[in-house]
C-alpha positions in Angstrom: -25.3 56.1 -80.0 -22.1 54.3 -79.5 -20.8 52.7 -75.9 -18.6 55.3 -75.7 -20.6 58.2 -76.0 -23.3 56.2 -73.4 -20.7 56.2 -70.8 -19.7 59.3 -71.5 -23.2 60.6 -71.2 -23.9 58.8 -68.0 -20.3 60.1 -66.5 -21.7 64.1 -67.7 -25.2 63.3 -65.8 -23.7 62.3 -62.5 -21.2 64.7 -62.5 -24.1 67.4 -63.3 -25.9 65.7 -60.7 -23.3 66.5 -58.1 -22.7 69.9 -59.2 -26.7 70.3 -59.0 -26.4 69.0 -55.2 -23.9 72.0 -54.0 -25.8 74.3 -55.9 -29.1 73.1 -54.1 -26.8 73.5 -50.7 -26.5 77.3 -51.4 -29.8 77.6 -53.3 -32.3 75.3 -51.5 -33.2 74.9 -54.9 -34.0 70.6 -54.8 -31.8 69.3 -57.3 -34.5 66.8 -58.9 -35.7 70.2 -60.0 -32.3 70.7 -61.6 -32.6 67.0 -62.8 -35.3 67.1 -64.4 -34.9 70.3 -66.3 -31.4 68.7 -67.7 -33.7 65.5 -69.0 -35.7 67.9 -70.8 -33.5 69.7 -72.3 -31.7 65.9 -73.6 -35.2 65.7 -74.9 -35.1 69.0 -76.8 -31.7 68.3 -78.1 -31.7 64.5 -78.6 -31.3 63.2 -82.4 -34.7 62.1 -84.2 -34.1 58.5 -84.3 -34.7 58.7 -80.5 -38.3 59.1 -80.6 -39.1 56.5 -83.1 -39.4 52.7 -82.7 -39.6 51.1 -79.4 -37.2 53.4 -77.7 -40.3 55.0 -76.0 -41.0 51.7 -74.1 -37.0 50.5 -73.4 -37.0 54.2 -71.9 -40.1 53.6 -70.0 -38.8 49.8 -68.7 -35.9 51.4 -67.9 -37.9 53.9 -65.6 -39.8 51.2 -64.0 -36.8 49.2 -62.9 -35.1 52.0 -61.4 -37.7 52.9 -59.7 -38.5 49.8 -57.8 -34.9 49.5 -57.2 -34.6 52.9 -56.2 -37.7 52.5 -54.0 -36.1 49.7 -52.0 -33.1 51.9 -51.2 -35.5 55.0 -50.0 -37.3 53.1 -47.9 -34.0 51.4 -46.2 -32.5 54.9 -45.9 -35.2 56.2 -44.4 -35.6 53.3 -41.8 -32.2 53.8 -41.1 -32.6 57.3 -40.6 -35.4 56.4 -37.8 -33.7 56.1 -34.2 -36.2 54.4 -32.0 -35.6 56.3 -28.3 -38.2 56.7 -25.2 -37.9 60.2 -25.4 -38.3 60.7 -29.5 -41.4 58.5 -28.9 -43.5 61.3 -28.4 -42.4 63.3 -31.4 -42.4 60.0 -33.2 -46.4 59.0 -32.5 -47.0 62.6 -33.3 -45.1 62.5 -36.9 -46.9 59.6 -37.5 -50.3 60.8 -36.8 -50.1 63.9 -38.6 -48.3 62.0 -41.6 -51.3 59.0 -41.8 -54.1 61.4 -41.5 -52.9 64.4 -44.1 -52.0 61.4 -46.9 -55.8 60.0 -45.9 -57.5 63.3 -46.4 -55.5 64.5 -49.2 -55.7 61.4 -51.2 -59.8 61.8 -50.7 -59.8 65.1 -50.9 -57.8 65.0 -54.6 -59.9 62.3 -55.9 -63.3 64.2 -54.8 -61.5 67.1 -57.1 -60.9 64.3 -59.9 -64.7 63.0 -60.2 -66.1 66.7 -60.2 -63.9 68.0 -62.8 -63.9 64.9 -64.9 -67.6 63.0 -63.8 -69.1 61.4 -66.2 -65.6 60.3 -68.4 -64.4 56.9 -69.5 -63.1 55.2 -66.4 -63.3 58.1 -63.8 -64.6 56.7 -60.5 -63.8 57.1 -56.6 -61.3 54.0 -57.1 -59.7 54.8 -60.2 -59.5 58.6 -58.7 -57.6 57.5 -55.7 -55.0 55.6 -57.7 -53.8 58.6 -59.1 -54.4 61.0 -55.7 -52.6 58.7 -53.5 -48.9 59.8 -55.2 -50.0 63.2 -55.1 -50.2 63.0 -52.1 -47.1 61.3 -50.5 -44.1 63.8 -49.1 -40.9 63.2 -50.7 -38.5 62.1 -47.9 -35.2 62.2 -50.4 -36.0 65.5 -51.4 -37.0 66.7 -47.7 -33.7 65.0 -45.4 -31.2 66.8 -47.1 -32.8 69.9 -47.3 -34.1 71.0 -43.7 -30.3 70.6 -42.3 -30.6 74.4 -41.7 -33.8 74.3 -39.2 -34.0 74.1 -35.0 -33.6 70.0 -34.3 -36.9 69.5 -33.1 -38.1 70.9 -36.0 -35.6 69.0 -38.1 -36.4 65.7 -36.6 -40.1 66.0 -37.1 -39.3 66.8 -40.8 -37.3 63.6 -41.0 -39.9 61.2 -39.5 -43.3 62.6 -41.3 -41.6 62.4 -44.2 -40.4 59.0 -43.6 -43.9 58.2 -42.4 -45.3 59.6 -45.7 -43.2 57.8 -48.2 -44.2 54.3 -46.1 -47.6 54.8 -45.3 -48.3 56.2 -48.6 -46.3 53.2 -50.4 -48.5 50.9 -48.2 -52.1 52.7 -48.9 -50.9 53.0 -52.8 -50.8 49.0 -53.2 -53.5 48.1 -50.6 -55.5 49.8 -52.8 -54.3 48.4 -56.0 -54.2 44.6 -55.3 -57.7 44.5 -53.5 -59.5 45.9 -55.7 -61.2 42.6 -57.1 -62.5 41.8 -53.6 -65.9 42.0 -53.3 -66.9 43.3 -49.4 -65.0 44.3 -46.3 -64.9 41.3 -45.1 -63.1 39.8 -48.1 -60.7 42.6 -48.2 -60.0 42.8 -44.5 -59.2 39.3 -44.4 -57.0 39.5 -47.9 -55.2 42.2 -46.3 -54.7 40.5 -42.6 -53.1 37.5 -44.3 -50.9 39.6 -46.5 -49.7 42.0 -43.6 -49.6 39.2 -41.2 -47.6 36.6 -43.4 -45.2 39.3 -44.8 -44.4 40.7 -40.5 -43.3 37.3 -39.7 -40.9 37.0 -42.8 -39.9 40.4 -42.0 -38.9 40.0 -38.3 -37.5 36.4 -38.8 -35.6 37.9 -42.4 -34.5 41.1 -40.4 -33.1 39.0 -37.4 -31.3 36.9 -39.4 -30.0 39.3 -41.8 -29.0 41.5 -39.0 -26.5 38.6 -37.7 -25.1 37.8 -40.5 -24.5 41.2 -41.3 -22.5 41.5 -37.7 -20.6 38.2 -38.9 -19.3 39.3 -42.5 -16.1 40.7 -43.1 -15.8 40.6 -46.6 -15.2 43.4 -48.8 -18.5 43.4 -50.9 -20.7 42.5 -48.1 -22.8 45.5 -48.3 -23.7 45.0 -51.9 -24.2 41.2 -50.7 -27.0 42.5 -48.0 -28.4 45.0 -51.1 -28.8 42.2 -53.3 -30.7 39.7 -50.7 -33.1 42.5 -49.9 -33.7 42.6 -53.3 -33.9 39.2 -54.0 -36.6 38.8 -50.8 -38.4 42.1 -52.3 -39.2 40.4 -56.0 -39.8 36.8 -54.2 -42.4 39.0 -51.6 -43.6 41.0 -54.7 -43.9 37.4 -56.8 -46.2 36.0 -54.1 -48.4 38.9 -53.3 -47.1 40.0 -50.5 -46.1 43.8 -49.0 -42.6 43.7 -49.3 -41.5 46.8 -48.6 -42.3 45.6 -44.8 -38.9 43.2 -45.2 -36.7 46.6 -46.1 -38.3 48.3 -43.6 -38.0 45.9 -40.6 -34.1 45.0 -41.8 -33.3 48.7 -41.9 -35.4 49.5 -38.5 -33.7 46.1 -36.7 -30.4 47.0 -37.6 -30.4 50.6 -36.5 -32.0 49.7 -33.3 -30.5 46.8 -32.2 -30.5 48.0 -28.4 -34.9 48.0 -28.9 -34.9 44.6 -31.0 -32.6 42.6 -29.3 -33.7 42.0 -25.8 -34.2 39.8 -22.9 -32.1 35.9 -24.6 -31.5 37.6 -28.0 -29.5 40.4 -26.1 -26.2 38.3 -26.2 -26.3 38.1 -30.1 -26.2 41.8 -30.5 -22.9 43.0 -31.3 -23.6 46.6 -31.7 -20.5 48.4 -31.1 -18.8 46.0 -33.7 -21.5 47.4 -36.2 -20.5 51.1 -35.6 -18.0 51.3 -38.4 -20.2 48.7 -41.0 -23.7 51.1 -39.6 -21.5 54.2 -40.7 -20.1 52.9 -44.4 -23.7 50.9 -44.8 -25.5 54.3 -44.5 -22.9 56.4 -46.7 -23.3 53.3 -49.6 -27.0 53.6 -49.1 -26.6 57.5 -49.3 -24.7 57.0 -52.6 -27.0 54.2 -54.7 -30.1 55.9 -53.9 -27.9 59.4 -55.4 -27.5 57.4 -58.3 -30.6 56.1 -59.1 -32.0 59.0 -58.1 -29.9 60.9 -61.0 -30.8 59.0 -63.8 -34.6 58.5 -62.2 -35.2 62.0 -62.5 -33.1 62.7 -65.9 -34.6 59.9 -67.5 -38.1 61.5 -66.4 -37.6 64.8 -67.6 -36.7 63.1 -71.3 -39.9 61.4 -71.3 -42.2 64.2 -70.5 -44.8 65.0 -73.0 -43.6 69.1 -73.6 -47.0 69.7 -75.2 -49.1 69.3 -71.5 -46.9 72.2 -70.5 -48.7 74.6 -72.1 -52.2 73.7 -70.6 -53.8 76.3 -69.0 -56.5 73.7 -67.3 -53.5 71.4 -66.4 -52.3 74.1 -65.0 -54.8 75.3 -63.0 -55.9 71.6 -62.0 -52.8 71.6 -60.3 -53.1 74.7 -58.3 -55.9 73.4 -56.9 -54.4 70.3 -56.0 -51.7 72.2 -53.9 -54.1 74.2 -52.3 -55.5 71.3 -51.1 -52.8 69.3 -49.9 -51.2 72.5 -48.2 -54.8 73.1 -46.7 -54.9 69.9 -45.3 -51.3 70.2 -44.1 -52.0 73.3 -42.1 -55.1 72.1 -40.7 -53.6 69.3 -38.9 -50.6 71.1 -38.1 -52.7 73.9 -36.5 -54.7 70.9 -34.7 -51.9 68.6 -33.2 -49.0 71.0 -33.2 -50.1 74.7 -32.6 -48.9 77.9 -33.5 -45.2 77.5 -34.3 -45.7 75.5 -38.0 -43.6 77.5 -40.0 -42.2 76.8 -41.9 -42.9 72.9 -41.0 -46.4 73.9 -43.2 -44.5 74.9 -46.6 -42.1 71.9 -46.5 -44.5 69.2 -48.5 -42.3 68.7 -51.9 -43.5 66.0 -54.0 -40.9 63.5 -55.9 -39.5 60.2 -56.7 -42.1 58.0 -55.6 -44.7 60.3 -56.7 -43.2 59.5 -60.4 -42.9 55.7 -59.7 -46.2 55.2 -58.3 -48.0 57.0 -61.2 -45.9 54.5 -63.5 -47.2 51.5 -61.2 -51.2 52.3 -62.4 -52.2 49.1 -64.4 -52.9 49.8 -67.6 -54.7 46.9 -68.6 -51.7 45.0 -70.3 -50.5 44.1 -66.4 -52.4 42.9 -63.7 -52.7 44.7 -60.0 -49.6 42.1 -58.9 -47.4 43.5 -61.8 -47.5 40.6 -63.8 -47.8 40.8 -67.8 -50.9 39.8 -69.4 -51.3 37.7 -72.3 -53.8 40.8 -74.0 -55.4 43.9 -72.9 -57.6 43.3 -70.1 -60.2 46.2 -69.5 -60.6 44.8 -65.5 -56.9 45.3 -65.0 -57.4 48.4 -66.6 -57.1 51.7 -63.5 -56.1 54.4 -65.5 -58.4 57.2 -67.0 -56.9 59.3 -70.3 -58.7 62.6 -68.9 -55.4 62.9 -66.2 -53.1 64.8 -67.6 -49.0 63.3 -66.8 -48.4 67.5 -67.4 -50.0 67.8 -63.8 -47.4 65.4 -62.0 -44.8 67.5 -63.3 -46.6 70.7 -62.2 -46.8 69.6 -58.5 -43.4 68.9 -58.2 -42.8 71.6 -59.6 -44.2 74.1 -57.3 -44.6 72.1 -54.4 -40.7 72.0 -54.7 -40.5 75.9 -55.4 -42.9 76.5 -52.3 -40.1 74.6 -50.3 -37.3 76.4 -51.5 -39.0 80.0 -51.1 -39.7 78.8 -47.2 -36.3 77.5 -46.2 -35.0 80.3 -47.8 -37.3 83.0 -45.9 -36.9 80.9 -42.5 -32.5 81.1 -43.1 -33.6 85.2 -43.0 -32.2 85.8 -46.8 -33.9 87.1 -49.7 -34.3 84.6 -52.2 -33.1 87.2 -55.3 -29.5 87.6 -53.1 -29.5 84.2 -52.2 -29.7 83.0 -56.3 -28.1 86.2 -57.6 -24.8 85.2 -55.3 -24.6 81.8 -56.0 -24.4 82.7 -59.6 -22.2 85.2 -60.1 -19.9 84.1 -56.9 -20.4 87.5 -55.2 -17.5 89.6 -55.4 -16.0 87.4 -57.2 -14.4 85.7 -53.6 -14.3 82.4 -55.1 -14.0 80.6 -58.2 -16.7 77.4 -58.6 -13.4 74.7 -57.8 -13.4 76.6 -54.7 -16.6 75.8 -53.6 -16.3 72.3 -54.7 -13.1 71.6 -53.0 -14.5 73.7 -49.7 -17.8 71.0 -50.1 -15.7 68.0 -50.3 -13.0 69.3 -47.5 -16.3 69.9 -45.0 -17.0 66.1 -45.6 -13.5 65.0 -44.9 -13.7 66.8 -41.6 -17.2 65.4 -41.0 -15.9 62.0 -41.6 -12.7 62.8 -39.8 -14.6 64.4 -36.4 -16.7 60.6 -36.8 -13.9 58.7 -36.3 -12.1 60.7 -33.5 -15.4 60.0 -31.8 -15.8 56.6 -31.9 -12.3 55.9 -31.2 -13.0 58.4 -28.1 
């Protein structure tokens, strides 16, 4: 391919991506969905040469590096999504409950369905099992925030912070798991992991503090990208030495959105927080619009490498029914338990995504240790994967996990989902043309933007 028709191709995919996003405004319909379906259908339509040579593994390194980049920007927008308040606190310990103990006994729950399907394979064990449950089980907060705009707040707000909860938590359980898994008794790996959390939550808070001031003190132009590329730099250096990292993101993003709960008693002076009103606003909308990005060429670069053939699998198939039913059974017994009656459509609103994908990717293979780092040769002890999982099943999850989601915010708005699709596409009555509803989209965010302003300058 020639530079030209690789910028070209990346300009089609984004604007795609932001037709996909209206459509999913109208539709429900996730637009990974969409994204996905548009990197399989490159795959169907992509020249031969494509799938020969090492394009398979520059594809694949590509993959991995926007994934850990767009990692870091989910787990900043969603700590920048989380307002700490005395009276959210409530809904906020309850989020977090309900988030920590459905990942636990989903995760379990999947990798007890792993060992009796597959006992007895190459590899299959309760640890290896749990590698691949854990990103099965983990919420998709980028596919859940934009989506449940249309429900009551509280139950809007509770979407926003188990989510949240679930893409941290289940981050943090994901690589607990995978670097301690050479440690030989709880007492080895309790004190591993106190070390690790410990010395990574004092170069969080002393890193978020200090980041937070000099973010009140720049005034230059590119100083968000400035911020972006230290919290990178401090993620690799974390990730380098061992160490949790995505605690640094998530203190810095937390810290700076809740400067009033941070900065107390002497540090109270140093807080400027009405000076960060406008920098909070155009932080979060640059945040909004990297992780958009990466999470276009994420998903259409996943779609291109699915293997077609696992599609057609009746047992992967099935396999992942099963897993569904379990992690929506798990969902609605602890919903039932800590929330009551009134969990619909809270219950249906599990859709599985991005991290899901990059965690899978993350499994040592044997040619990388549990910290990431390349081996010299294959190493059978670094070695967490199994070949009886099937990659076909991922795709399945999200797949009708998603679906599931879309079918219950679409009931809960009172439409029927074959008007609701059937409109969209043919424009009903032909009121307006497509540019309509693009220019209608983009003049809705102007006045957003526009109300914003006459606020703060209220």
């Amino acid at each position: 391919m020639t530079t030209y028709e690789i910028i070209m191709g990346a300009s089609g995919i984004i604007i795609l991506s932001f037709l996909f996003n209206l459509l999913a405004k109208r539709t429900n319909i996730p637009s990974v969905l969409m994204l996905i379906l548009l990197g399989v259908g490159i795959q169907l339509f992509k020249k031969p040469d494509m799938t020969t040579g090492g394009s398979e593994e520059w594809l694949m390194s590509i993959l991995e590096i926007l994934g850990n980049v767009g990692l870091i920007f989910i787990v900043l927008e969603a700590a920048l999504d989380l307002k700490l308040k005395k009276e959210k606190m409530g809904l906020i310990g309850k989020s977090f409950l309900i988030a920590l103990v459905v990942l636990l006994v989903s995760s379990f729950a999947i990798a007890g369905l792993f060992l009796l399907i597959w006992n007895g394979e190459p590899g299959v064990t309760l640890f290896t099992s749990l590698m691949y449950a854990v990103p099965l089980s983990i919420m998709s907060s980028a596919i859940i925030i934009p989506s449940v705009s249309s429900l009551i707040p509280s139950k809007r707000e509770f979407m926003i912070y188990e989510s949240t909860f679930s893409d941290i938590l289940g981050i943090m359980f994901f690589y607990f798991l995978k670097d301690n898994k050479h440690n030989e008794g709880f007492l080895d790996v309790a004190g591993t992991v106190s070390i690790n959390i410990g010395v990574t939550v004092v170069i969080a808070i002393i890193a978020s503090y200090l980041l937070v001031l000099l973010f009140q003190k720049l005034q230059a132009h590119a100083k968000y990208f400035l911020m972006f590329a230290i919290l990178m730099l401090l993620y690799a250096l974390g990730k380098s030495f061992h160490l949790s990292s995505l605690l640094i993101i998530l203190f810095f993003g937390l810290v700076l959105n809740n400067t009033d709960v941070f900065f107390i008693g002497p540090l109270k002076k140093m807080a400027k927080p009405a000076k960060m009103k406008d920098s909070m606003h155009e932080l979060h909308v640059i945040t909004l619009e990297t992780a958009f990005v990466l999470r276009t060429f994420f998903f259409v670069i996943f779609g291109v490498t699915i293997m077609l053939s696992t599609l057609v699998s009746i047992q992967v198939a099935l396999i992942s029914c099963v897993i569904v039913a379990l992690l929506f059974g798990a969902r609605f017994i602890f919903l039932k338990l800590f929330i009551g009656k009134d969990i619909i459509p809270q219950l249906w609103i599990a859709p599985r995504g991005l991290i899901t994908v990059l965690l899978f990717y993350a499994i040592p293979n044997g040619h990388i240790d549990s910290h990431g780092e390349m081996l010299a040769h294959y190493t059978r002890e670094y070695d967490y994967t199994f070949q009886a999982f099937d990659s076909g099943i991922l795709l399945y999850t999200i797949l009708i996990t998603s679906l599931i989601m879309t079918w219950s915010l679409i009931m809960n708005s009172g439409g029927n989902v074959k008007d609701v699709i059937i409109d969209t596409i043919t424009l009903k009555n032909r009121e307006h043309t497509i540019v309509d509803h693009i220019e209608q989209s983009m003049t809705d965010e102007e006045d957003e933007i526009f109300t914003e302003k006459e606020h703060k300058e209220d």
